[in-house]
N, C-alpha and C positions, 0 to 999 in steps of 0.2 A: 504493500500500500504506500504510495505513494503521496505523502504532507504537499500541503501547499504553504511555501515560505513566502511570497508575495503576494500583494494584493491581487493583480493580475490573473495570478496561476490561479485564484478560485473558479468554479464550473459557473456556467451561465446563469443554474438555477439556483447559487447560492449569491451571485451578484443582484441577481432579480429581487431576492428576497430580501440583502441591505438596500436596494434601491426604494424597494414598499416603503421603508421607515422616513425615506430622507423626500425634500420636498422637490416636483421633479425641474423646478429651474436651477436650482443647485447642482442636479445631477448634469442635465446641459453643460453647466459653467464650468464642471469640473472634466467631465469626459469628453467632451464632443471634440472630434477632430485631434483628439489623445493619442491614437494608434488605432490601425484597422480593424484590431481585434475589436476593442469597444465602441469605433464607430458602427461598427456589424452591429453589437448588439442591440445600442442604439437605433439602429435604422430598422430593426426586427420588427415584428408584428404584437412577439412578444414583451416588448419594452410600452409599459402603460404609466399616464403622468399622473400626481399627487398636486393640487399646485394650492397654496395660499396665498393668497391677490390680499394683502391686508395694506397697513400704512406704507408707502412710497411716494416721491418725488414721482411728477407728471414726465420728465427725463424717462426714468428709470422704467415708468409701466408701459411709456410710449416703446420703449426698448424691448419690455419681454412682450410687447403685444406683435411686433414685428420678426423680432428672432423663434419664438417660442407658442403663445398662444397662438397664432396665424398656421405656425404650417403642422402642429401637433395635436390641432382643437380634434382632432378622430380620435386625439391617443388620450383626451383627458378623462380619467374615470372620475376622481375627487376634484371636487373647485369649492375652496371658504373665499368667500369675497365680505369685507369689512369697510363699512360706512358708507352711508348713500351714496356721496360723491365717487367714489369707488364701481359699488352695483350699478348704480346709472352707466357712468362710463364703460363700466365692462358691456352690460348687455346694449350700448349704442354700437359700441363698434362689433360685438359680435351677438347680434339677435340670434334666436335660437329656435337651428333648422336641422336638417339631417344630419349637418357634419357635424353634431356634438354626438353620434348617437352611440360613443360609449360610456357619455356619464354616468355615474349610479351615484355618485353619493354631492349633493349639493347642501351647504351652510351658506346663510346668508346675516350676516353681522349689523344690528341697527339696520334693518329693511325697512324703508319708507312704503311703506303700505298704501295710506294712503296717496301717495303720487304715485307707486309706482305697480299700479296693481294689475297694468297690462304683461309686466313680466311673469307675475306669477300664473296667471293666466296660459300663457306660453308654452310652459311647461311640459304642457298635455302634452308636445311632441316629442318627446324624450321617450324612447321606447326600453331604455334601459336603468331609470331614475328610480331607486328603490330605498332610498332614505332622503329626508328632508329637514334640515334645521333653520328655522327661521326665531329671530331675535328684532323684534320690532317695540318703536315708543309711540307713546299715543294715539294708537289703532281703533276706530272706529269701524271698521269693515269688519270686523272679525267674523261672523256668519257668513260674510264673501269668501272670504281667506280660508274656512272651513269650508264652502264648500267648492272651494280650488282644488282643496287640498285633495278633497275625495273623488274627482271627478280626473286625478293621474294614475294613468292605466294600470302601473305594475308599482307600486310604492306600496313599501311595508313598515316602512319608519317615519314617524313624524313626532318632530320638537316643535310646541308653538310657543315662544316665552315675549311676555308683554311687560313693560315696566310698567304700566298701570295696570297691575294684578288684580287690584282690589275692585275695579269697572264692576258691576250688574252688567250682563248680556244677555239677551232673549234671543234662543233657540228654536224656532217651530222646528217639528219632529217630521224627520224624513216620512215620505209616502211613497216614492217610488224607487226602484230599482236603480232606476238615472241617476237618483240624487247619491246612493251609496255606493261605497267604497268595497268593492267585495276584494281585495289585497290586504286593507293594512290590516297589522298585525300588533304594532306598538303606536301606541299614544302615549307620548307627555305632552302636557300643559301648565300653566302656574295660573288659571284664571279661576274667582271666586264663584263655586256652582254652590246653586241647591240644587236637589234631589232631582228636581221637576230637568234640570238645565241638565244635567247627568245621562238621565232617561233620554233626552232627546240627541245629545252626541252620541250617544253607544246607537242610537236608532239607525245613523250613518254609516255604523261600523261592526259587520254583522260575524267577521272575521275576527274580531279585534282576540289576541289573548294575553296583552300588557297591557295594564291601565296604570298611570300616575296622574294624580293631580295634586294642586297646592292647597286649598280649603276645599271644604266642603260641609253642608250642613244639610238640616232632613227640612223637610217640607209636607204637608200633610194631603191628604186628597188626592190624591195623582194616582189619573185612569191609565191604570201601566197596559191595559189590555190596547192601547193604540199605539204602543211602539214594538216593534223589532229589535229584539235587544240580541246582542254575542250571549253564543250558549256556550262559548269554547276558553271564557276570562279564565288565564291560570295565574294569574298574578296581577296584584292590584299593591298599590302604593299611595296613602294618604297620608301627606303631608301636615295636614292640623284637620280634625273632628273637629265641628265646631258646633254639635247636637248633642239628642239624649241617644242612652246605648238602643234604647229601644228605637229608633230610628235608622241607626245602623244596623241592628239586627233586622229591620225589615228591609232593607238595601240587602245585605248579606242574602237573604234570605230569597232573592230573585235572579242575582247573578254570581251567587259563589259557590254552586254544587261542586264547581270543577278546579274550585281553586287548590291552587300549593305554595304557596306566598302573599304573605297578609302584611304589609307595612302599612303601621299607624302610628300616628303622635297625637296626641291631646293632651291640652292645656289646661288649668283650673278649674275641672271637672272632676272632682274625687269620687262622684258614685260611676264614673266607669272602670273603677279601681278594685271592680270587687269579682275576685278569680275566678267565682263558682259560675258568674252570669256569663265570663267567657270561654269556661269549661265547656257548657252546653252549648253554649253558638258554633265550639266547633266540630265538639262532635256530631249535632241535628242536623247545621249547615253547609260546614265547610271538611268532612269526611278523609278527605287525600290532602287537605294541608298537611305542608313539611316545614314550613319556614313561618314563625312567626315574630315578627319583630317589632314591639312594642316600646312607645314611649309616654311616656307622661313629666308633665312638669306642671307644676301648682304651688302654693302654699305648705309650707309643711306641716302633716296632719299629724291631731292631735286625740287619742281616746277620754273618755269621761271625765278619765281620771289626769289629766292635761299632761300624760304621759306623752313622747312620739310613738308614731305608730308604728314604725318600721320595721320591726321586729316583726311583726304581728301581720303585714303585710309579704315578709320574704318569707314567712310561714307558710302562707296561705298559698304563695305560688311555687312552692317546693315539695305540694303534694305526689303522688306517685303518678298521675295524671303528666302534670311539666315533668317530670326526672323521664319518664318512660317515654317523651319525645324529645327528651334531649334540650331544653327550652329552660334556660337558665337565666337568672334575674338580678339586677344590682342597684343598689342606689347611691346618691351621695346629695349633696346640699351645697348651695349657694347662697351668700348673704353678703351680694354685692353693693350694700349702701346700709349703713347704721339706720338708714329711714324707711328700711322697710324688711318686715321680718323674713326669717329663714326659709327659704324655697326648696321641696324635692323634687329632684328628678328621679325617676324610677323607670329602668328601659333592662332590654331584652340585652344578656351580652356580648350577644352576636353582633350589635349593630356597630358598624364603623361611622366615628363620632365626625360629623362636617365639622363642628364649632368646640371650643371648649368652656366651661366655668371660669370666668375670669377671677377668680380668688382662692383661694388656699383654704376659707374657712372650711371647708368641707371636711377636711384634714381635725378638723378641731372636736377635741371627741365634748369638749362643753354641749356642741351643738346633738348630736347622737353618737353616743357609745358602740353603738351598732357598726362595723365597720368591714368593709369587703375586699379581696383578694387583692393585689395590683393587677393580678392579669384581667379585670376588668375594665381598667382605663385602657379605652384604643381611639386614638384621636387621629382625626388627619382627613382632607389636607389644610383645613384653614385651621389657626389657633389665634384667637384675641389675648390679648394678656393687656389689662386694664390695672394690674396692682403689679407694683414692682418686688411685693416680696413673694410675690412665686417665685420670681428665677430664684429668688436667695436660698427658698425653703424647699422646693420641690425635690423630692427624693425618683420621681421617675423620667422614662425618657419616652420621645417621642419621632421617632424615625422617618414615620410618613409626612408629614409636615411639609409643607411647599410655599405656604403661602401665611404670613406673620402681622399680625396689627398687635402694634404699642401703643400704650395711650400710657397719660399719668407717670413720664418717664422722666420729668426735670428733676434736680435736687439730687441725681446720683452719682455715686463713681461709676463712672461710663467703664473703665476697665474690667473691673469687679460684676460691673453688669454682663460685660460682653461674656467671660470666663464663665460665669454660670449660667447665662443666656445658651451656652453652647453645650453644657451637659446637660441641656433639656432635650434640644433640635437638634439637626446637623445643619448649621447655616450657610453649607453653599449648595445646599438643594433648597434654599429660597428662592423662588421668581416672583414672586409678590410681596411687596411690601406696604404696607398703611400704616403711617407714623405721627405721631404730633409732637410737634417740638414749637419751641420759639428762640428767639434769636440767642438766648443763653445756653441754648441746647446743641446750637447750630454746629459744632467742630462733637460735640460727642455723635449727633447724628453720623458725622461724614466717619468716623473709625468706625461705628457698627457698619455702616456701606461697604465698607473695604473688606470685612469680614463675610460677606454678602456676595462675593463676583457675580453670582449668576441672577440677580435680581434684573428681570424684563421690562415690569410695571409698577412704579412707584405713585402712591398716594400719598402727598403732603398734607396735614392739617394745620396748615397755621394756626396759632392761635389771635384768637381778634383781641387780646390785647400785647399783640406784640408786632411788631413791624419788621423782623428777622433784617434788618438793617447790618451790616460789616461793613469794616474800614477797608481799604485799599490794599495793606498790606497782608490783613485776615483774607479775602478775598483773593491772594494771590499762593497764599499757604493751602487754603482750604482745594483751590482748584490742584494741586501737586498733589493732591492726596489721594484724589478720586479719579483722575484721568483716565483710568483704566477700568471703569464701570461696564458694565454693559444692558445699564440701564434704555430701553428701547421707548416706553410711554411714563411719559408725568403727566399726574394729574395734579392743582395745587386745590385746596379748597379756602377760601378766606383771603385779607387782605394781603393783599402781596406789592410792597413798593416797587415803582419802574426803577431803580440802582441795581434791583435785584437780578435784572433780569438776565444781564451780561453773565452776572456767574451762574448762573443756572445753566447756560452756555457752555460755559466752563465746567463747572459737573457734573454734566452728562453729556461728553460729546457726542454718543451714538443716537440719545434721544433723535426719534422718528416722529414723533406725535406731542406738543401740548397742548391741556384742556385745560383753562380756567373756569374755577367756577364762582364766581364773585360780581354779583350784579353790578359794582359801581365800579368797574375795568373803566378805562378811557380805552375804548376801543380803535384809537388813532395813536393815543401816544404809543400803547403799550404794543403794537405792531409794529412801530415805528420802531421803539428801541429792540426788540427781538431780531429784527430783519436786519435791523445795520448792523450787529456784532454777532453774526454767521461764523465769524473767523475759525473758529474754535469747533464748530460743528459743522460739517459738508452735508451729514444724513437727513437733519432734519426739514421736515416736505408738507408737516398740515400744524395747524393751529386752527382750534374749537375755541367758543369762548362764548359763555351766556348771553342770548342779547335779545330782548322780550320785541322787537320786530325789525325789519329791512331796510328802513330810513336808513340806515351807517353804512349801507354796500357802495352806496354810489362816494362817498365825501371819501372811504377808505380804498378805494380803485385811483379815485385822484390824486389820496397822497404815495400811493405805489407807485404810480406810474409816471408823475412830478420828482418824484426823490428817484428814480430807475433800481427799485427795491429789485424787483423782479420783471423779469423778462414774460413767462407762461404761467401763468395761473388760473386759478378759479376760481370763484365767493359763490357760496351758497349762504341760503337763510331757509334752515329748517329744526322744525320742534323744538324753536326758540334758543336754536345755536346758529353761531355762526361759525362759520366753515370756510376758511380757505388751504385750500391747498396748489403747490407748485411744485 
């Protein structure tokens, strides 16, 4: 048997399959025209593209639309395209006809929905489009958008996420055959349903056998004999309960014969805390369940005898019923403000944790003596930490971890922070960061950066009373320190001075993307000063900035093109951002 010592000597079909991982204008840039052998493989049938259209310079996309997108649009399977200005552009210059027809998998990033609802439309001629991820803001079409959705020939996966989650939306319930979806197979969504609003999506979707939503609550009366409901649900995923159990048990009780996966979380609801009521839901309703994963978070309860209850609770789900399916339970407490009392969480220990408790109390046996294994904390990938004596106190670690918000970090030794900051996490599998500092904090900030390489997306929290103001010489120290980030998007939120803006320049030269978000921007100066001190960054191509309507496009084109800021650009004004990119 013969090793492969170079990259080269690998076989076709184990290049093929690093190639899957990597994005495919990288693979162009790196192989094309390399040596015959990889232009071969390249020029194959079997060589299919991955490509991510996200933040870029108008230069840079006009380039891969010419070298790349144009003569490989057969070869593209996966396309993420991000931010209006972006999707517009892309499906102007390439509307969508036959030669796309080996996409299957499309994400779409802030899809303007409303303007752009002829694209999604479109779609329908994709004969090989079998997932969909759309991320849209302030959508009003949504019952259009649904029913685009279902009306694409071979599509088995659909993401719908709306930043106004919380909208009421009124669904009439499919009647005919047209109107449904006989493919999909997975639905997510994060939109607020009742019951009624539930029944009439699933009516769409008669295949469907993944359901997630984000709330949900019960609603009474509802003639369930006029819909068509999925006989084949084997997993359902609910976000927050926001009803009584008996409401849910009448939901269960219509479409979960066939379940095997129950994800649930409720809130401040202790009587759906009671095991024996969901003893029998599962064995009368839900029969072939294997998976159930439960959460609760509320007030921490208390018996007659103003004992905690907790005890008395992991009893009760530790009977031979939970043991003999393997369904094991933990809790802990959080009492993240002296003004307001002790909170439990109580969940299933299977579940892997999105968020964490931002305090240590929990640890605190004042609170309950009752206390559970470590191998029940599994956190990852986002972790808040709002108190700085976790890093100090914490005894466990957390591996999965990718993405980090600090808050409440002035006043420390930033050394001593970082040092135990890092036997929590591992901090160069950071790529997101959310931070709050102010200008005292500003040089401890930039040493945890450095310890951070791999951060992509940074969120700054000013704080509004502070003006993160440096002197000349600070500002010349602090940029030697970070120049090697490879921070790609800031976002700031709060007042941020135009002085600032140079060195923000200066510590993130790869920065591709900023977003202010601060209503009283001078959207003239603060353009003005970012564009003239470029020096320091060649990458950066779009600037977002809150602006409640379009009046500023024209005065801010005048002083672009008066000062000769830039050459090719574009302004947009949508869902009350402004948008230029070059």
């Amino acid at each position: 048997m013969v090793s492969a010592t170079h990259f080269e000597d690998l076989s076709n079909e184990i290049l093929l399959d690093i190639f899957d991982y990597l994005d495919g204008y990288h693979i162009l840039e790196a192989f094309s025209n390399l040596n015959s052998r990889f232009q071969h493989l390249i020029n194959s049938s079997y060589f299919l593209l991955k490509l991510n259209i996200s933040f870029m310079s108008q230069t840079n996309f006009n380039k891969r639309s010419i070298n790349i997108i144009r003569p490989y649009i057969n070869r593209i399977i996966s396309l993420q395209l991000s931010k209006p200005f972006f999707i517009k552009n892309f499906f102007t210059s390439f509307p969508i006809d036959t030669s796309c027809n080996r996409l299957e998998s499309l994400v779409l990033n802030d899809f303007n929905v409303n303007d752009d609802l002829s694209i999604l439309i479109s779609l329908r001629q994709l004969p090989r489009l079998f997932s969909l991820k759309i991320f849209c803001h302030d959508c009003n079409k949504l019952y259009i958008i649904f029913q685009s959705i279902c009306r694409l020939p071979v599509l088995k996966y659909a993401k719908l996420l709306l930043s106004n989650w919380s909208a009421i939306y009124s669904f009439p319930p499919a009647t005919s055959d047209d109107q449904r979806s006989m493919t999909l197979e997975y639905l997510t969504y994060n939109i607020s349903n009742n019951l009624a609003t539930i029944y009439s999506i699933l009516s769409y979707t008669p295949q469907l056998r993944h359901l997630s939503v984000e709330h949900m609550w019960g609603y009474n009366n509802i003639p369930i004999e006029q819909f068509i409901l999925p006989c084949n649900l084997t997993s359902i995923s609910i976000r927050r309960w926001l009803s009584s159990f008996n409401d849910f048990a009448s939901f269960i009780a219509i479409v979960g014969f066939k379940l095997e996966l129950l994800r649930i979380s409720i809130f401040h609801q202790p009587t759906l805390l009671d095991s024996y009521q969901w003893q029998q839901l599962i064995l009368h309703r839900m029969p072939h369940l294997r998976t159930f994963l439960f959460y609760y978070h509320g007030p921490l309860i208390k018996d007659v005898n103003d004992n905690n209850y907790c005890r008395t609770l992991l009893d009760q789900f530790s009977s031979r019923f939970w043991i003999e399916r393997r369904w094991f339970f933990a809790h802990r407490h959080c009492d993240c403000s002296s003004h307001y009392k002790p909170y439990l969480a109580f969940y299933s220990t299977q579940i892997r944790w999105l968020n964490f408790c931002e305090t240590d109390d929990f640890l605190n046996n004042n609170i309950c003596s009752c206390q559970d294994p470590i191998f029940n904390l599994s956190v990852g990938p986002r972790m808040p930490i709002h108190n700085r004596k976790v890093v100090a106190n914490f005894p466990f670690q957390f591996p999965r971890v990718t993405e980090l918000e600090l808050t409440g970090n002035d006043r420390i030794n930033i050394n001593s922070f970082i040092d135990n900051l890092s036997h929590i996490i591992i901090l160069t599998n950071i790529t997101y960061l959310n931070i709050s500092f102010n200008n005292q904090w500003l040089n401890c900030f930039i040493k945890l950066l450095n310890h951070m390489p791999n951060v992509q997306k940074l969120v700054l929290n000013v704080q509004s009373s502070s003006e993160m103001e440096v002197s000349s010489d600070q500002q010349t120290n602090t940029a030697d320190l970070v120049c090697n980030n490879n921070v790609r998007n800031v976002k700031i939120i709060g007042q941020l001075p135009l002085v600032t803006v140079q060195l923000i320049n200066k510590l993130f030269p790869r920065m591709e993307c900023l977003w202010i978000s601060n209503t009283k921007i001078d959207l003239i100066s603060f353009p003005r000063t970012l564009l003239s001190n470029r020096i320091h960054n060649s990458h950066l191509s779009s600037f977002i900035a809150f602006s409640g309507d379009d009046i500023i496009i024209e005065p801010l084109k005048t002083m672009i093109d008066n000062e000769k800021l830039l050459d090719n650009y574009n302004i947009e004004h949508r869902n009350c951002e402004l948008c230029l990119w070059w």
